[in-house]
GUKETI-915630 format. One record per residue (C-alpha): residue in one letter; x, y, z. Coordinates in steps of 0.02 Angstrom, whole numbers, plus 32768, in hexadecimal, padded with zeros to 4 digits. Layout:
BEGIN
+-----+------+------+------+
! res !    x !    y !    z !
+-----+------+------+------+
!   a !    X !    Y !    Z !
...
+-----+------+------+------+
END
This chain:
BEGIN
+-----+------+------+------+
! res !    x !    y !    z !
+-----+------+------+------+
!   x ! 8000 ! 8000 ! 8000 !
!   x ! 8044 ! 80B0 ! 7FCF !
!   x ! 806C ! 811D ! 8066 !
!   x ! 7FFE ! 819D ! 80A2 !
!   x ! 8019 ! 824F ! 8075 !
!   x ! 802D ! 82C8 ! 810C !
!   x ! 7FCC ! 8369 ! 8118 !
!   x ! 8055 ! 83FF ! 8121 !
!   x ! 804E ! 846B ! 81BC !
!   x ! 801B ! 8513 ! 81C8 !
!   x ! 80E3 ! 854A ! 81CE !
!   x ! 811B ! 84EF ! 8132 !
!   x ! 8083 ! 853D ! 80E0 !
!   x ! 80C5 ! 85F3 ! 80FC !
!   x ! 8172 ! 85C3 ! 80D2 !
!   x ! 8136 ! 858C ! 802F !
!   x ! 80DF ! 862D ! 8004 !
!   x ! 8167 ! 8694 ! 803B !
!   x ! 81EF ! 862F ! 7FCC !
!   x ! 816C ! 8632 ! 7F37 !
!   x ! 815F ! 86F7 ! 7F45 !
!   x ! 820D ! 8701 ! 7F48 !
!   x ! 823E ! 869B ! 7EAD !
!   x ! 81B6 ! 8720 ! 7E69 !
!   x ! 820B ! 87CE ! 7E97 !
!   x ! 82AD ! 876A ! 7E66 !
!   x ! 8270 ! 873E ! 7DAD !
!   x ! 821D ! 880A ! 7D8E !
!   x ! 82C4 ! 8850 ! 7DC9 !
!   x ! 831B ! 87DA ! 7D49 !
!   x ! 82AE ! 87F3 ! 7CAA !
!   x ! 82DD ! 8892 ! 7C41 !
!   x ! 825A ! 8924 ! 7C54 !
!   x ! 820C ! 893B ! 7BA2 !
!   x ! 8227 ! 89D3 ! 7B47 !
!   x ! 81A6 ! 8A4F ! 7B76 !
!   x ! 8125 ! 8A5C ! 7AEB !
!   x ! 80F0 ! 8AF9 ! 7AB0 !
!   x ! 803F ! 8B3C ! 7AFF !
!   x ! 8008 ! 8B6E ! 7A48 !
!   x ! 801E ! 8B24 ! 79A0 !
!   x ! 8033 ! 8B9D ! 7910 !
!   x ! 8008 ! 8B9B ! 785A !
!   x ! 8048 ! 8B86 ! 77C1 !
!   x ! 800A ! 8C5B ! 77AD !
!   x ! 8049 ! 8C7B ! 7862 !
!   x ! 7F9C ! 8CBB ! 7870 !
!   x ! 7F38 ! 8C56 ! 78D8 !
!   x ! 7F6E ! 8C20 ! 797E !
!   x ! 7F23 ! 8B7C ! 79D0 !
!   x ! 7F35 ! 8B67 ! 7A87 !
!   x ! 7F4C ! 8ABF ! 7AB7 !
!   x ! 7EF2 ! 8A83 ! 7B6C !
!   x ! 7F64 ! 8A7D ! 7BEB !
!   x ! 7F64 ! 89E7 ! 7C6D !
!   x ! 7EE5 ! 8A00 ! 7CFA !
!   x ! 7F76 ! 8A04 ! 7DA6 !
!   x ! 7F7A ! 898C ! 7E15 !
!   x ! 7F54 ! 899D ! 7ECE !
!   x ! 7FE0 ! 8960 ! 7F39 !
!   x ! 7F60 ! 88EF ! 7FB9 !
!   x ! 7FEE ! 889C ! 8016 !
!   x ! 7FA4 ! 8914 ! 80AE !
!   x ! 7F01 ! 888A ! 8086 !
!   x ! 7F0B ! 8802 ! 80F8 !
!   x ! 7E99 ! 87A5 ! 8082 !
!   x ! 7F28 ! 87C6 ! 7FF9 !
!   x ! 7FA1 ! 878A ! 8061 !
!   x ! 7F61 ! 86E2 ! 806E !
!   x ! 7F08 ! 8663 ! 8001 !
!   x ! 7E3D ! 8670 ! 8024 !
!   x ! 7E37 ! 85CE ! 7FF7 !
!   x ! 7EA6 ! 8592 ! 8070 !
!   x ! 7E46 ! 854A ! 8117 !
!   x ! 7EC7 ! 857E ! 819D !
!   x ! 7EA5 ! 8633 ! 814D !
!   x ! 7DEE ! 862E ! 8179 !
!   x ! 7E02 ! 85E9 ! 8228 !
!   x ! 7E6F ! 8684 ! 824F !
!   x ! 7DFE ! 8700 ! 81F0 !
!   x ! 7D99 ! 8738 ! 8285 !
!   x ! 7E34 ! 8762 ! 82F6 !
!   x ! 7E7B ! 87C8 ! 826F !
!   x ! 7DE3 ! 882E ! 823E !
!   x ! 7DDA ! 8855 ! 82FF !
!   x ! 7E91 ! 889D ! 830A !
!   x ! 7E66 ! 891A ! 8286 !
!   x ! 7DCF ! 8944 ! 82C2 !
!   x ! 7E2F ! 8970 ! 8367 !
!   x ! 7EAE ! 89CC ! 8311 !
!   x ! 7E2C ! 8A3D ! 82C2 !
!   x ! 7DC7 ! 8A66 ! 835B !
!   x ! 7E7F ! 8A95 ! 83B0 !
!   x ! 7EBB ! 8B0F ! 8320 !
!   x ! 7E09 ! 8B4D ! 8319 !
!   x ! 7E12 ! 8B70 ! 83D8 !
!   x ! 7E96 ! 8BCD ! 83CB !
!   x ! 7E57 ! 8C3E ! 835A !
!   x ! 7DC4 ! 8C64 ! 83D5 !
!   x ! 7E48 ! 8C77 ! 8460 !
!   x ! 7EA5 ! 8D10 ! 83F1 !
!   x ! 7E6B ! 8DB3 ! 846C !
!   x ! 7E37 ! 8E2F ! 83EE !
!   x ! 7E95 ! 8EDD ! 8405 !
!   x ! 7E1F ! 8F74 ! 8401 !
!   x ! 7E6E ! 9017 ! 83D1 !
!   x ! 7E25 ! 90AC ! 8425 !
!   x ! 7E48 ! 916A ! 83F8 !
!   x ! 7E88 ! 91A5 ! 84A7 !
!   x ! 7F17 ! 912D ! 8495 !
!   x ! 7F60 ! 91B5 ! 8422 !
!   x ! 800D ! 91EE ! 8464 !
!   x ! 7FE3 ! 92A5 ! 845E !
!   x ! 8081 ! 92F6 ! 83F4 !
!   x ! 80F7 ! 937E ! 8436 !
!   x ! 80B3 ! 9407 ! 83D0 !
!   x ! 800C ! 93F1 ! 841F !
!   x ! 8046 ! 93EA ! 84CE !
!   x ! 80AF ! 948F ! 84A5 !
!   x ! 8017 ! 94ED ! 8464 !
!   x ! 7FAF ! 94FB ! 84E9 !
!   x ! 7FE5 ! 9553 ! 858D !
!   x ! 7FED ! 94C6 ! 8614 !
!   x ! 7F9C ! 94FD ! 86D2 !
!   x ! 7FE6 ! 94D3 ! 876B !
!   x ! 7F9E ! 9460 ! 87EF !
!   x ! 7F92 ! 94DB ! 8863 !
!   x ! 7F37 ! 954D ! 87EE !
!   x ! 7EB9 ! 94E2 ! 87D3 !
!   x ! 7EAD ! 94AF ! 8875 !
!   x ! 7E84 ! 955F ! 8897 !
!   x ! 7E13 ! 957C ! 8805 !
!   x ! 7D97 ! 94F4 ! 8854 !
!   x ! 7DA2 ! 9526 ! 8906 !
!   x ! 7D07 ! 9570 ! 8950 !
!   x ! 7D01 ! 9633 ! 89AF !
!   x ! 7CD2 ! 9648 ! 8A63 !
!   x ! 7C31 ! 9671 ! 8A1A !
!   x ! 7BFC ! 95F1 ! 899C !
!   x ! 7C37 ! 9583 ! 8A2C !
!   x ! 7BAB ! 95E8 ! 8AAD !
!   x ! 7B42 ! 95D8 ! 8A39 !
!   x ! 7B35 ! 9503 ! 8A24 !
!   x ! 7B4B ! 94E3 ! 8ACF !
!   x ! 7ACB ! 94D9 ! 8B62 !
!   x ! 7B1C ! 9522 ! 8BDB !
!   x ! 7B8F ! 9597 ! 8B85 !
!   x ! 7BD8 ! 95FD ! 8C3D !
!   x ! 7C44 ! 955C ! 8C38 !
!   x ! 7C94 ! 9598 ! 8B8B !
!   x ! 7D5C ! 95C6 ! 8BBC !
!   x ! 7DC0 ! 9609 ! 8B24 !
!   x ! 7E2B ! 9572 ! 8B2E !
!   x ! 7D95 ! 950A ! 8B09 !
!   x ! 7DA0 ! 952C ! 8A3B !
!   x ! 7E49 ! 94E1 ! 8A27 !
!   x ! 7E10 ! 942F ! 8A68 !
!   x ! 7DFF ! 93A7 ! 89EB !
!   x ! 7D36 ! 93AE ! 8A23 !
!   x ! 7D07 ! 943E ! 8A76 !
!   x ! 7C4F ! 9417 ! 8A84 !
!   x ! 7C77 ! 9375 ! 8AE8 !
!   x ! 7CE5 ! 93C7 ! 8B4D !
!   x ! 7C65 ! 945E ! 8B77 !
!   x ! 7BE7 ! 93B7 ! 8BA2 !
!   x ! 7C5D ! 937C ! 8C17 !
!   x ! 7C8E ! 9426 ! 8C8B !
!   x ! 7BC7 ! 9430 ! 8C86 !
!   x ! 7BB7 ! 93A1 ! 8CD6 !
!   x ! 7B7E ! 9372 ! 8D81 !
!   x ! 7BFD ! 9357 ! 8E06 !
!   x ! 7C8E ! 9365 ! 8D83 !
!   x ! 7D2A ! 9396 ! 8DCE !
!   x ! 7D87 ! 943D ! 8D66 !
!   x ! 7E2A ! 942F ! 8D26 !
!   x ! 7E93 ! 949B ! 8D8F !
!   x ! 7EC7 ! 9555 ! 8D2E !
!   x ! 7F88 ! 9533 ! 8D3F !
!   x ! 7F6D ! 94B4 ! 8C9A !
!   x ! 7F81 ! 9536 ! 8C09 !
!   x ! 8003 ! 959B ! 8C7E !
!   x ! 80AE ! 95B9 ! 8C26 !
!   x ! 810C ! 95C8 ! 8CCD !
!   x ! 812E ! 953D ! 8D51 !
!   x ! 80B5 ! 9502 ! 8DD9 !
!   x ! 80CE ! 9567 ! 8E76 !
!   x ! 8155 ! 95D4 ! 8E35 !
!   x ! 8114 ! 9675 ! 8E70 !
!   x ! 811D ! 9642 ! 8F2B !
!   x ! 81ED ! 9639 ! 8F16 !
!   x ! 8200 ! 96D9 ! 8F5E !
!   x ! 8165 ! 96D7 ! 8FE8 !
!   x ! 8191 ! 96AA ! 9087 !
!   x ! 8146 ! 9639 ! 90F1 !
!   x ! 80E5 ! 966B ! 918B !
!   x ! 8103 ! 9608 ! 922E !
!   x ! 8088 ! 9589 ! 9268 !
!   x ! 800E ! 95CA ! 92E3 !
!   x ! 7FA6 ! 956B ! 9359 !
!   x ! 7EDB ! 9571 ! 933B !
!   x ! 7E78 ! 95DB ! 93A6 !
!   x ! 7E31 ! 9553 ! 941A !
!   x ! 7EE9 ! 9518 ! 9441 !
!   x ! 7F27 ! 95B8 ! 945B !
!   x ! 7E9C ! 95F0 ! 94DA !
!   x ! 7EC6 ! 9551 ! 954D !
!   x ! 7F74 ! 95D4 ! 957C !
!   x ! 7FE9 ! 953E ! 9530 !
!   x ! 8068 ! 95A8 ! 94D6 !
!   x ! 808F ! 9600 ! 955A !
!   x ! 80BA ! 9581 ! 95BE !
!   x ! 8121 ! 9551 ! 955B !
!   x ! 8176 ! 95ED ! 953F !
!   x ! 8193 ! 9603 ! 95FC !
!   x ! 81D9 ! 954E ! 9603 !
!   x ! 8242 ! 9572 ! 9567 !
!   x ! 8285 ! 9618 ! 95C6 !
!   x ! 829D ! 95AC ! 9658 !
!   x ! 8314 ! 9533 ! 95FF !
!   x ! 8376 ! 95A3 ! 95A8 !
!   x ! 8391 ! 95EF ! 966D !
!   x ! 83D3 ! 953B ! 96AC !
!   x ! 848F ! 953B ! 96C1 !
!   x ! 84E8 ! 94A6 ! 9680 !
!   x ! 84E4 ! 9427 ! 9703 !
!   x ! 8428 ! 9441 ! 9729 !
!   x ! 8414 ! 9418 ! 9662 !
!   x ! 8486 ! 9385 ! 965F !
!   x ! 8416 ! 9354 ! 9717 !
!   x ! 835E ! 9369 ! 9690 !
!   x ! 83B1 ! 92F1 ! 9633 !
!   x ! 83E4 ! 9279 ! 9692 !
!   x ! 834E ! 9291 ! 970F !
!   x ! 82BE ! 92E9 ! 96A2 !
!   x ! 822B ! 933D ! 9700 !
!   x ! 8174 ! 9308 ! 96BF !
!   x ! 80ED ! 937C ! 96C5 !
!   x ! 8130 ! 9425 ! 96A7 !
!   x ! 80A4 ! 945F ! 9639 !
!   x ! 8005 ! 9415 ! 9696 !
!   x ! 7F4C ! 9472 ! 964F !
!   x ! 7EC1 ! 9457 ! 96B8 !
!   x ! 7E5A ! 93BB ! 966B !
!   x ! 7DD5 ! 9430 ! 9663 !
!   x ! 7E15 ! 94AF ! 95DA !
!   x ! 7E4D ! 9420 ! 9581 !
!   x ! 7D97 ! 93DE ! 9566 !
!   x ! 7D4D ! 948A ! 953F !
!   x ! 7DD5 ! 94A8 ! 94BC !
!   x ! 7DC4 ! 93F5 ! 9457 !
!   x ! 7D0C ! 93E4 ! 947E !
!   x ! 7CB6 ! 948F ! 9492 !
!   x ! 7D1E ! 9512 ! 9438 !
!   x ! 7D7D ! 9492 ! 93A9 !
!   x ! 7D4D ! 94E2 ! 9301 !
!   x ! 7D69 ! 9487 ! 9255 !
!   x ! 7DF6 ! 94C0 ! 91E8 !
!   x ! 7DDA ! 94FB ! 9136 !
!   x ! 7DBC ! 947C ! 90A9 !
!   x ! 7DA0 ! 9472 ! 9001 !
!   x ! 7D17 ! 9443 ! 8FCA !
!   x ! 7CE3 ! 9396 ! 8F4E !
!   x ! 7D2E ! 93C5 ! 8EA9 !
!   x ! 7D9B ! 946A ! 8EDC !
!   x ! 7E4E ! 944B ! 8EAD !
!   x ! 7ED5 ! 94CA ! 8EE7 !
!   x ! 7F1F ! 953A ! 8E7B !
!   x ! 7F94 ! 95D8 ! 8E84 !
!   x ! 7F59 ! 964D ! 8F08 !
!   x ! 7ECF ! 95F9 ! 8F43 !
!   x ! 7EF4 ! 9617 ! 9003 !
!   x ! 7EF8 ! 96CD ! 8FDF !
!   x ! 7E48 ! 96DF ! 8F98 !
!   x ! 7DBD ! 9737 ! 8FFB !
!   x ! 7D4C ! 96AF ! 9046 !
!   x ! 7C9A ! 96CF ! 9011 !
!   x ! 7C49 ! 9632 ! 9059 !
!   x ! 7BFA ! 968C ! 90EB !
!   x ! 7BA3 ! 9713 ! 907F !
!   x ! 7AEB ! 9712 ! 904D !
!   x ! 7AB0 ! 975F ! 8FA2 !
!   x ! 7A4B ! 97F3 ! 9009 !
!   x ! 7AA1 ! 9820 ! 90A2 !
!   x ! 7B07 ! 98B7 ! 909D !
!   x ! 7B8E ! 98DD ! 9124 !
!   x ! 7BAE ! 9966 ! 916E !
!   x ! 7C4F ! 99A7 ! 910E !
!   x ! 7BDF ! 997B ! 9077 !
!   x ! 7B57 ! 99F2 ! 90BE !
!   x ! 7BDB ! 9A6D ! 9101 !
!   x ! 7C3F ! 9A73 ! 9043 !
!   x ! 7B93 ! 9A91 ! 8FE7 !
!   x ! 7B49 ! 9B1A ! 905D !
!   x ! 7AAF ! 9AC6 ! 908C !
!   x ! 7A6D ! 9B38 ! 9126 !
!   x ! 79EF ! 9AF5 ! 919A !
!   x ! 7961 ! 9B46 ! 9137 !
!   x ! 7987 ! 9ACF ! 90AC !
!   x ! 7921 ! 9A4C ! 9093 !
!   x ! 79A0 ! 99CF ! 905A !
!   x ! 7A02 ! 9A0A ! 9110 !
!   x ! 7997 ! 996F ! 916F !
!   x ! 79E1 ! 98EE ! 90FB !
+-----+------+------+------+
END
């Protein structure tokens, strides 16, 4: 019995196809290229001219998978599929990117102005302009509710209405006057002396600085060895006040000092400013009444 032929392998059949299309490109590069024939054929009279067809060209399709390959061929069609779905792939990539491109809008204002233009017109300062939109002291009045807040510092804020709003406010606490001051805090008291401390009036009544003036006197009497005895020895009780002065002057007669009051800072001078706290709107004093000649007869003289 003859032996039995064996099918050839998917490998052997590419090899094949590759040596057969190389034997090809071998065999056109050897054969001599034809002389080129003339488009037209002329006439005996050189008159007429007959163009003769030219080949239709031939597409290169060796980008074809199906060209490739023989269709015949049934390995071809069992890989068909799996190629068709790489190009579709490839497609859908290279048409993504496209989408992907940003597109690049061109807009007038991104002119770079040129140097003649810049030259021609006069340029204002900041500060100018600044002053060109700030308000008066009466425009400002004039927007505000409560416009006996309006200082003349108030224009040159960034927002002078919201600044007026917030001295009007209720229990707001002023920025002390010293701010817009050129000069340093406190430097006018450089040359002012200061007074000596002195004793409020209840402590003073209870007779306790002179006792201690007497004892001071008293010490400064001592010779040296009855000061070297003090210290060694010291006597207690040299400036005893009856209990009872003591009480009246801390509980009876102890008055409160001066302070501020919520939301008064201190400023320049302060200390030496005529306190008006006391006075009534409607009460007139005497040296009032005295300086504006109001005799007895008058009928504002019983105020």
């Amino acid at each position: 019995m003859p032996a039995a032929t064996t099918k050839p392998t998917k490998n052997q059949l590419k090899r094949a196809k590759r040596k057969a299309k190389k034997n090809e490109v071998k065999s056109n590069q050897n054969t001599p290229a034809p002389d080129a024939e003339p488009d037209t054929i002329e006439t005996k009279d050189k008159q007429d001219v007959i163009p003769l067809e030219t080949a239709p060209e031939r597409k290169d399709d060796s980008s074809d998978p199906e060209n490739l390959y023989d269709s015949v061929d049934p390995l071809f069609e069992m890989y068909r599929d799996v190629i068709g779905k790489f190009e579709k792939r490839e497609n859908e990539v290279s048409a993504s990117k496209e989408i992907d491109k940003p597109e690049v809008f061109f807009d007038d204002d991104d002119e770079i102005p040129d140097e003649e233009e810049e030259t021609s017109g006069p340029r204002t300062s900041k500060k100018k302009r600044k002053e060109m939109n700030k308000l008066s002291v009466a425009e400002l009045k004039a927007l505000v509710r409560k416009p006996e807040t309006v200082e003349w510092t108030d224009t040159s804020a960034s927002d002078p209405r919201l600044l007026v709003h917030i001295k009007a406010y209720r229990n707001v606490v002023p920025v002390p006057t010293h701010w817009s001051l050129k000069r340093e805090y406190l430097s006018s008291k450089r040359g002012v002396e200061k007074p000596p401390f002195a004793l409020p009036k209840f402590i003073q009544e209870t007779g306790i600085a002179e006792m201690r003036d007497a004892a001071l006197e008293k010490q400064e009497q001592a010779t040296l060895k009855q000061k070297q005895r003090e210290r060694v020895q010291p006597k207690m009780g040299k400036l005893d006040i009856d209990y009872q002065k003591l009480y009246e002057a801390f509980f009876r007669f102890q008055t409160k000092p001066e302070l501020t009051r919520y939301g008064e800072v201190y400023y320049e001078g302060k200390e030496y400013e005529t306190n008006l706290r006391h006075l009534r709107p409607g009460e007139l004093s005497d040296e009032l009444k005295e300086a504006s000649i109001f005799l007895p007869v008058h009928p504002l003289h019983g105020l």
